[in-house]
C-alpha positions in Angstrom: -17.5 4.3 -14.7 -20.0 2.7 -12.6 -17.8 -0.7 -11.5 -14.8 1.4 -10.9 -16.9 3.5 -8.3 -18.0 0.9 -6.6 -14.5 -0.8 -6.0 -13.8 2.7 -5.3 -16.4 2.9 -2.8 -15.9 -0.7 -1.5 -12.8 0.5 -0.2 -14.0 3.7 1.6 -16.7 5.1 3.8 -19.9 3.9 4.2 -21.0 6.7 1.9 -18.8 8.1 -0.6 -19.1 10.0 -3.8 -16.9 10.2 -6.4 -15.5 13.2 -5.5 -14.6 12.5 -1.6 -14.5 8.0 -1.5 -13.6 8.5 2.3 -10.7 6.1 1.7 -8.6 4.0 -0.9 -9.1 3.5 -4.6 -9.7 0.1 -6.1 -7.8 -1.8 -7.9 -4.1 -3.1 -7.8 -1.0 -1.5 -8.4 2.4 -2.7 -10.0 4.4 0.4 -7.6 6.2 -1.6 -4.9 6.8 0.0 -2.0 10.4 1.0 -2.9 9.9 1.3 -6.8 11.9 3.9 -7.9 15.0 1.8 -6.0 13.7 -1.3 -7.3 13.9 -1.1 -11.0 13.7 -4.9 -11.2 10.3 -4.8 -9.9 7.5 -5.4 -12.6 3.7 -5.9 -12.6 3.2 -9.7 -12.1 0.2 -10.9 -14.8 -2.6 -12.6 -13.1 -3.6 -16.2 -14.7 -7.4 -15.9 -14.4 -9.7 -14.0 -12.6 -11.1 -17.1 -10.9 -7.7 -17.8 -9.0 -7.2 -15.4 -6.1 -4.5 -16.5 -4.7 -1.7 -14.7 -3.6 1.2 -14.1 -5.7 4.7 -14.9 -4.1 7.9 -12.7 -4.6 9.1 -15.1 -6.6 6.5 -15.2 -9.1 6.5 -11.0 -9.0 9.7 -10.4 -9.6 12.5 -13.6 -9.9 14.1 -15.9 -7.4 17.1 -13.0 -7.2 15.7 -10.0 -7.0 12.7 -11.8 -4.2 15.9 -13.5 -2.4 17.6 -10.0 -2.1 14.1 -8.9 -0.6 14.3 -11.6 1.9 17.5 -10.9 3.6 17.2 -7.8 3.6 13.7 -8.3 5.9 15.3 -11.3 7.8 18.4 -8.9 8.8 16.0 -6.5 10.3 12.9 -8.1 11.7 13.0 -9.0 15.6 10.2 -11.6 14.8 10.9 -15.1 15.6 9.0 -16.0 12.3 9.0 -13.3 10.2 6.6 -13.2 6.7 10.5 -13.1 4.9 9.4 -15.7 2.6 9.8 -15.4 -1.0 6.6 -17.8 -1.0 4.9 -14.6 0.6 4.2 -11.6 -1.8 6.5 -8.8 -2.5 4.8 -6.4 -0.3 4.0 -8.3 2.8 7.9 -8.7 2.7 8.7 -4.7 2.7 5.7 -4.3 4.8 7.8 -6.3 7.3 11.3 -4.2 6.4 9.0 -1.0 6.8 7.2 -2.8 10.6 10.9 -3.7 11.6 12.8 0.3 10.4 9.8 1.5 12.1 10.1 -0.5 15.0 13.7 0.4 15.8 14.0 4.3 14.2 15.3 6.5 16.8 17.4 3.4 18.8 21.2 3.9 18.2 22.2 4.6 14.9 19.7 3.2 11.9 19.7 -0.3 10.2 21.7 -0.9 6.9 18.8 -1.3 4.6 16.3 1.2 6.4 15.5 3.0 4.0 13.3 5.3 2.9 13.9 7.1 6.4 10.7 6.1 8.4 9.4 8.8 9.5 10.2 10.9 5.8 7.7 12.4 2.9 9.5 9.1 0.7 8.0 6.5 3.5 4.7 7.7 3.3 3.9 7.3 -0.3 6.1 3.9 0.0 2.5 3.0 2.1 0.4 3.9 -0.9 2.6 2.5 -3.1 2.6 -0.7 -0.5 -0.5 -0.9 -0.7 -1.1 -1.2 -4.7 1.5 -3.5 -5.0 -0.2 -5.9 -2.5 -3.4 -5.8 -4.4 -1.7 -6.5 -7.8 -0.5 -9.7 -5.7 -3.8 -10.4 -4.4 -2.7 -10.1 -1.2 -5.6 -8.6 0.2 -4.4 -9.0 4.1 -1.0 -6.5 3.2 -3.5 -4.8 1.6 -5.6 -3.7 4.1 -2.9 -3.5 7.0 -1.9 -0.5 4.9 -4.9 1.3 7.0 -3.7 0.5 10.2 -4.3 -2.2 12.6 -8.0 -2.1 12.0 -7.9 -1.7 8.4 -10.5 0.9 6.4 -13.1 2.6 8.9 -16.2 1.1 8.3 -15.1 -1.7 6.4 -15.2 -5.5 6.6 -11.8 -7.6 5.4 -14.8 -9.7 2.8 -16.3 -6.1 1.5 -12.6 -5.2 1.0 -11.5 -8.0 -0.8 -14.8 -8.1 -3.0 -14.1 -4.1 -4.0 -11.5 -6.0 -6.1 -13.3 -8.4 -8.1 -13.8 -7.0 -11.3 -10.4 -5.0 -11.3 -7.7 -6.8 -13.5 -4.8 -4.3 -12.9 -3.9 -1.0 -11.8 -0.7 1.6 -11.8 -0.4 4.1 -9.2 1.9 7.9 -9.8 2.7 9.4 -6.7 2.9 13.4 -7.5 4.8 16.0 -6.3 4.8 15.9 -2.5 4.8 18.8 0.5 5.3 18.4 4.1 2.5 17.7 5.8 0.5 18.9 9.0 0.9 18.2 12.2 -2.0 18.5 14.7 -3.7 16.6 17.9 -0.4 14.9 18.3 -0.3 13.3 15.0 1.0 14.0 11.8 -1.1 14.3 8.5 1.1 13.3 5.2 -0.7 14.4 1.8 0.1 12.3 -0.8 -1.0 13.3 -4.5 -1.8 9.9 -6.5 -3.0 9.2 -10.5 -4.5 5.9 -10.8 -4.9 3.4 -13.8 -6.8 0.6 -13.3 -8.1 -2.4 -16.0 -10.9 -4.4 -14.9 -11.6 -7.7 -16.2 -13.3 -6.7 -19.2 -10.9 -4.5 -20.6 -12.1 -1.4 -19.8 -9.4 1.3 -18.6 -10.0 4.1 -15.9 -8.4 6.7 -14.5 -8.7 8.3 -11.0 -6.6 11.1 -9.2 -6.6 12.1 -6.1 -5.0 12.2 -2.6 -4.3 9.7 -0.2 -3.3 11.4 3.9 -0.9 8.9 5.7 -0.8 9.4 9.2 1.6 8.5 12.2 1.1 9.2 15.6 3.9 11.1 16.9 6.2 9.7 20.1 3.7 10.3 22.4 2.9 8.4 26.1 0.8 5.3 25.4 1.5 5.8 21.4 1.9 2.1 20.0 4.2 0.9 17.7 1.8 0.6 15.2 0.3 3.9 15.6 3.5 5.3 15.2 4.0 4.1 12.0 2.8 5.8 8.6 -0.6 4.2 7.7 -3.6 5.0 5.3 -5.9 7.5 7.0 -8.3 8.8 4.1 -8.6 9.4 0.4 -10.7 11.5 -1.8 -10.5 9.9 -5.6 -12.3 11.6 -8.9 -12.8 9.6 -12.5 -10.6 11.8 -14.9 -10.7 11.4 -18.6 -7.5 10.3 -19.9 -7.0 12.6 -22.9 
């Protein structure tokens, strides 16, 4: 379990055990961040371990269903050049439909196309599920966006990346959910996660644990960003898998 742990940990605190990692798990995910909408979507095989970069839409899921993808984000972004590219990866593209429904929830009635709801139980996971899915595509820059503007506390974007390096694949289940907690003028979003992961040598883990997603709520000097659901903290454990 030791490798695991250690892309476990490279994407938490400074010091995490495997009980309480302080953060994220390792590994990518094939979850996109509207899955159970997007039954097109599929895990996108990686060629070699040695080429890292990104995947496109394209590549992840088809010319159509990455085309669909990319009007949908250019019909809602306010960004004179948005990332609605198919050349980008699937989930910098819903990152920018998430930014965008975000962006303009609450003004006049909601966007065709916003949905989950952005401020809903449904948009919270979407982030952990984001944020899987942009690791499966090597897109370690979605990735870490998925913890805010500053990414993982304690973290640099290298340590991030290299938490990944022996981790071929991974699946992430979102659980059943509960309302979260408000408190301090934020609100705390549990969300229950199982996690398979590969690494490059074949060997299969399996984590569960919780990820909290956070948003600031509409509160004087709040920014956009902080008002948006983004990874606060996660505590991961190695399970056995029978």
């Amino acid at each position: 379990m030791t490798i695991a742990l250690l892309a476990l940990a490279a994407c938490g605190s400074s010091s995490p055990t495997p009980d309480n990692q302080g953060a994220a798990p390792a590994a990518p995910e094939n979850a996109s961040a509207n899955a159970a909408a997007q039954p097109d979507k599929a895990p996108a095989p990686r060629s070699t371990q040695a080429d890292m970069s990104p995947l496109s839409c394209t590549a992840e899921v088809g010319a159509a269903a990455a085309e669909r993808r990319v009007k949908l984000c250019i019909s809602v972004s306010p960004a004179t050049h948005p990332p609605c590219n198919a050349a980008n990866s699937c989930a910098m593209i819903e990152d920018e439909i998430a930014r965008s429904c975000a962006l303009f929830d609450g003004q006049g009635e909601p966007m065709a196309g916003c949905t989950p709801e952005p401020r809903s139980m449904a948009a919270a996971a979407a982030v952990v599920q984001r944020y899987y899915a942009a690791i499966n595509a090597r897109d370690y820059g979605t990735a870490w966006s998925q913890w805010g503007e500053n990414g993982p506390a304690g973290q640099t974007m290298e340590r991030f990346q290299a938490g990944f390096a022996a981790t071929r694949a991974t699946h992430v289940t979102i659980g059943r959910m509960t309302p979260g907690d408000a408190g301090a003028g934020s609100v705390y979003q549990p969300v229950p996660v199982t996690i398979d992961a590969e690494l490059a040598d074949g060997t299969r883990q399996h984590f569960a644990g919780t990820y909290v997603v956070r948003r600031v709520n509409d509160v004087d000097g709040a920014s956009a960003a902080q008002r948006r659901w983004h990874i606060d903290s996660a505590k991961l454990r190695p399970v056995s898998s029978e």
